[in-house]
C-alpha positions as CSV (number, residue, x, y, z in Angstrom):
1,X,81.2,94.3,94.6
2,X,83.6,93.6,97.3
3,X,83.3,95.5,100.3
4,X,84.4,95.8,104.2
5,X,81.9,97.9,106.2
6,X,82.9,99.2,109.8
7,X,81.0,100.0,112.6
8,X,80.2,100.1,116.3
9,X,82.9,103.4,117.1
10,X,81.5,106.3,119.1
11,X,82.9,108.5,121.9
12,X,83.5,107.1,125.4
13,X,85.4,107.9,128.9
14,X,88.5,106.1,129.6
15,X,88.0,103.0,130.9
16,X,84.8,102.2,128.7
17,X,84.4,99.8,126.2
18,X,83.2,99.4,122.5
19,X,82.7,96.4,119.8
20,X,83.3,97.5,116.5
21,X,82.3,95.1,113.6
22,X,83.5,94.8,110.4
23,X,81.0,92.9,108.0
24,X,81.9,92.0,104.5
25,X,80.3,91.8,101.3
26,X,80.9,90.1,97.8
27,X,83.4,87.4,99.8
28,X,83.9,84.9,102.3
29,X,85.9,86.1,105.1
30,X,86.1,82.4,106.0
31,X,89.1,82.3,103.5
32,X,90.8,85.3,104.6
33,X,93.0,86.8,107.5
34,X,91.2,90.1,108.3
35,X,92.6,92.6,110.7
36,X,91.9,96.0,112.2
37,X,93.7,98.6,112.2
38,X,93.9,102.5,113.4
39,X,95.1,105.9,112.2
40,X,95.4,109.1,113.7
41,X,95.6,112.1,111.8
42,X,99.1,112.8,110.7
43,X,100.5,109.5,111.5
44,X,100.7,106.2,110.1
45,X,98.1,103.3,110.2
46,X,98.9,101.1,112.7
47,X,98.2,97.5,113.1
48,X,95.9,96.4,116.1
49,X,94.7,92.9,116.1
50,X,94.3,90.1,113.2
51,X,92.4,86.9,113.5
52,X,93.8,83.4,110.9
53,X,91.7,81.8,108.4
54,X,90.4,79.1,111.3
55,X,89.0,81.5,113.6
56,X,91.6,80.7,116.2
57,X,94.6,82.3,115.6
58,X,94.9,86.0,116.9
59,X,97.5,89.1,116.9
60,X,97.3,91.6,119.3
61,X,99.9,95.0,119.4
62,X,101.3,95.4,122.5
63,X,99.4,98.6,123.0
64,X,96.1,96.2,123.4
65,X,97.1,93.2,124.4
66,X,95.0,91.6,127.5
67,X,92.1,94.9,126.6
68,X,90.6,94.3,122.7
69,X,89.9,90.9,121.5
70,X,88.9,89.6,118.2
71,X,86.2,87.5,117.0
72,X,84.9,86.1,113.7
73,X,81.4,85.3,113.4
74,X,81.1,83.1,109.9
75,X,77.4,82.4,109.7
76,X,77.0,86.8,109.5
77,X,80.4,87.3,107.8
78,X,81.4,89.5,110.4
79,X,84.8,90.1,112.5
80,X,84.3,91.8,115.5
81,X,86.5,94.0,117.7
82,X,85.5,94.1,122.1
83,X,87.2,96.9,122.8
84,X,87.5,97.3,127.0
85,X,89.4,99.4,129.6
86,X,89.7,102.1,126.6
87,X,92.5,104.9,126.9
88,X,92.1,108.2,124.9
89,X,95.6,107.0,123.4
90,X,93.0,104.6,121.7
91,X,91.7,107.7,120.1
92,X,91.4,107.2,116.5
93,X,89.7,106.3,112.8
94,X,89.6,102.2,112.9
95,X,89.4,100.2,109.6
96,X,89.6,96.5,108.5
97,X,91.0,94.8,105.9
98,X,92.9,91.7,104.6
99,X,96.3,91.2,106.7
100,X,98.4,92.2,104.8
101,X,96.1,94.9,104.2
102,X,94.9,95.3,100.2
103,X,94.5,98.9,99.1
104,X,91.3,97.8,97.3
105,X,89.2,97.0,100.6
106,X,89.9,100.1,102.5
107,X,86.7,101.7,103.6
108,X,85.6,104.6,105.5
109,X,86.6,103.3,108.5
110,X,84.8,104.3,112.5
111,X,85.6,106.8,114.2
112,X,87.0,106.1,118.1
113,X,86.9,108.7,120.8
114,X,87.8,108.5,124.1
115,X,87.5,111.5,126.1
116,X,86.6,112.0,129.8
């Protein structure tokens, strides 16, 4: 069965950090562009950060950029999310999946809070 697990959210004060990781099972991730992305309640998913095929090549939203950074780890099948100087407007349910995402892979997702 193919499947994206998430993990690593929790609640934290501005300015605090988090890594989320996204581990997959049933495929490679080696042969696919994976990204994260976040929705709030009531709005639409939003794209945050998507790392190429070779490890190297990364996307970051402007509303991240210089603060979250993406990582792949191959030998664990696992893309990771460092998450520093968090805002509440990072506040929100964070999922991966292919980029462009496939409706098949969407999983539960981890939740995000930051709240002084």
């Amino acid at each position: 069965q193919l499947q994206l697990v998430e993990s690593g959210g929790g609640e934290v004060q501005p300015g605090g950090s988090l890594r989320l990781s996204c581990t997959a099972s049933g495929f490679n991730l080696n042969y696919y562009v994976i990204g994260w992305f976040r929705q709030v309640p009531g709005k639409e998913r939003e794209g945050v950060s998507c790392i190429g095929i070779n490890g190297v090549s990364t996307y970051y939203g402007d509303s991240v950029k210089g603060r979250f950074t993406i990582t792949k780890d191959n030998a664990k099948n696992t893309i990771y999310l460092q998450m520093n100087s968090l805002k509440p407007e990072d506040t929100a349910t964070y999922f991966c999946n292919e980029d462009p995402p496939d409706d098949e892979y969407w999983g539960q997702g981890t939740q995000v809070t930051v709240t002084s």
